[in-house]
C-alpha positions in Angstrom: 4.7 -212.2 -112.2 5.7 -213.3 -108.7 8.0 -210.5 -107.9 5.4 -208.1 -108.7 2.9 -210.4 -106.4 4.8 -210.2 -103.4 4.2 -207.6 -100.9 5.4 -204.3 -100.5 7.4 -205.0 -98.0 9.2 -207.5 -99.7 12.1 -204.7 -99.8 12.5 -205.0 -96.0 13.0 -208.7 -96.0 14.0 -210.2 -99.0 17.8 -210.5 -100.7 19.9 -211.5 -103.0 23.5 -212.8 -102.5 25.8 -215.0 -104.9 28.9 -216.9 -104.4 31.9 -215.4 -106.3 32.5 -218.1 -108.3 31.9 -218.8 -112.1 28.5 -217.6 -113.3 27.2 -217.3 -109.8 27.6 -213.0 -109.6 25.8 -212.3 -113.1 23.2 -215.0 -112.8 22.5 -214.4 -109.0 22.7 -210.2 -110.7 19.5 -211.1 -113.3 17.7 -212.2 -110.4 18.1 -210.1 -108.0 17.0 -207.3 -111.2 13.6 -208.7 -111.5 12.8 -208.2 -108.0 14.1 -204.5 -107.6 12.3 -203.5 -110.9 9.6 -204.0 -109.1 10.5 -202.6 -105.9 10.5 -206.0 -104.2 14.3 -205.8 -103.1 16.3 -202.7 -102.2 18.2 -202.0 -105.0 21.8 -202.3 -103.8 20.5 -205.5 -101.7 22.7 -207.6 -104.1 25.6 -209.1 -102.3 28.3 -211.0 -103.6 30.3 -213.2 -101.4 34.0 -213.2 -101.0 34.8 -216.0 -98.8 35.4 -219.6 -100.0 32.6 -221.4 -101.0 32.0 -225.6 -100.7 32.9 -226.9 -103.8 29.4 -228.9 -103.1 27.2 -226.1 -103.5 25.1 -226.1 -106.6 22.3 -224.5 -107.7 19.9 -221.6 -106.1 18.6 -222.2 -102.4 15.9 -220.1 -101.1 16.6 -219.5 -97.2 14.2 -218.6 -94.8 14.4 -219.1 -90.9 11.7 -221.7 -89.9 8.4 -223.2 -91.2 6.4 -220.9 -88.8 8.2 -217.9 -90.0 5.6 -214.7 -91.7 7.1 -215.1 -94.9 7.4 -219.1 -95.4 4.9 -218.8 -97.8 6.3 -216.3 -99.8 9.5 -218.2 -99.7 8.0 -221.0 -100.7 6.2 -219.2 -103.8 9.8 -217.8 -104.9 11.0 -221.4 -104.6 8.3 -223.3 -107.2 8.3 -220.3 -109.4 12.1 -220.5 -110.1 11.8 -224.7 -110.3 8.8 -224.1 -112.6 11.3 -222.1 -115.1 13.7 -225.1 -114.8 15.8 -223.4 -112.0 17.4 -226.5 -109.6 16.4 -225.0 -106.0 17.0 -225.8 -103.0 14.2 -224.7 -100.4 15.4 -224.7 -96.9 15.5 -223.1 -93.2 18.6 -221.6 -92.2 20.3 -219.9 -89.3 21.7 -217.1 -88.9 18.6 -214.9 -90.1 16.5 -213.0 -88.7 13.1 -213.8 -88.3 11.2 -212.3 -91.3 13.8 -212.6 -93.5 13.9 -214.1 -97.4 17.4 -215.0 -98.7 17.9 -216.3 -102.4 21.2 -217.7 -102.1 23.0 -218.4 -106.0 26.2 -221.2 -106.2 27.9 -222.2 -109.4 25.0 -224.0 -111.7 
């Protein structure tokens, strides 16, 4: 229901990227499906990193650039609807995005 809630131009601004490691790439995959059925992510938005990741990073985090940013409330919806389904987020700012931009970010559960 929130995917198709979001905003057209969702597909602009939001993405999908998982750590290559474990179940990361299929779970981060299923997610990043739900939102480009409904035309709420580009459709090869999905990115799959290849570089080394923290062996502290757990869980899904939801990345957007600061609290003032256009889409911190969307963020913030995509955050509580994956907690509600029993998803462990983590909802945070982040550098290195552009302003406008969404990131769902998927490390080994």
């Amino acid at each position: 229901m929130l995917a198709a809630s979001l905003p057209e131009s969702a597909s602009q601004w939001f993405s999908v990227e998982a750590a290559n490691d474990g179940d990361s790439t299929g779970y981060g995959s299923e997610i990043s499906k739900i939102f480009s059925a409904r035309g709420k992510a580009k459709k090869d938005s999905f990115v799959i990193w290849m570089a080394d990741v923290p062996s502290n990073a757990k869980g899904v985090y939801v990345l957007v650039t600061d609290t003032n940013d256009p889409n911190f409330s969307s963020a913030q919806e995509i955050a509580n609807m994956l907690h509600g389904v029993g998803i462990p987020v983590t909802f945070r700012t982040a550098t290195g995005l552009t302003p406008g931009q969404v990131k769902i970010v998927v490390f080994r559960q």
